[in-house]
N, C-alpha and C positions, 0 to 999 in steps of 0.2 A: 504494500500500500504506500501512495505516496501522499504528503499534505500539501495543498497550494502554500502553506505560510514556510519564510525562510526555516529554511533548521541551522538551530540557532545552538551554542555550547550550551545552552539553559534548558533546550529542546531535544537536546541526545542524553544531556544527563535525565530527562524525566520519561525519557524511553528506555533507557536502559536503566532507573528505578524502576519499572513498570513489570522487567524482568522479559523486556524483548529485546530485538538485538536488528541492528542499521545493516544495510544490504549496500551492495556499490549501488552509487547515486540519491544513497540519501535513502535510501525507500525501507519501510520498514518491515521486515520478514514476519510474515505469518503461516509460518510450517506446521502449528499445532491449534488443533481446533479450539484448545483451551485461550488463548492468543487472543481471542476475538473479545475477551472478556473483560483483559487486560487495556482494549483501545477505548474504553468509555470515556476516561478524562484526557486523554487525547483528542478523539474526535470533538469535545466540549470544546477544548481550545481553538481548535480547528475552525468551528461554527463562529466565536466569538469574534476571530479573528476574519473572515467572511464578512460578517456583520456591520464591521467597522470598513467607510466608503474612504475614508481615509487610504487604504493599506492598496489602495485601487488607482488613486489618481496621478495621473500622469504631469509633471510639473510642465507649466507651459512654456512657452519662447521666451514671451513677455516677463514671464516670472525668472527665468533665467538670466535674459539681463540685466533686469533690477537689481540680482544679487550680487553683480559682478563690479 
């Protein structure tokens, strides 16, 4: 499974508290049906993170130059 939100050192440590384990690219291995049990406050974060339109917007031109 993969999450749209970064995976962040805060985000592997609470995957790997959860007692699963990172796959190349980030994605995280669910080889044991038990696994699926374990993504509940994962996927909470996940939605949370979705939610907020912030995590979405693309900075403009405009707002590029102003910063510079």
């Amino acid at each position: 499974m993969q999450l749209i939100e970064p995976i962040t050192e805060a985000l592997k440590t609470e995957v790997l508290r959860a007692g699963l384990e990172l796959g190349t690219g980030n994605q995280i291995v669910l080889d044991k049906p038990e696994n699926l049990y374990r993504l509940a406050g994962l996927l909470r974060q996940a939605l949370e993170y979705c939610k907020d339109d912030e995590n979405f917007k693309r900075s403009t031109r405009s707002s590029a130059i102003r910063s510079d």
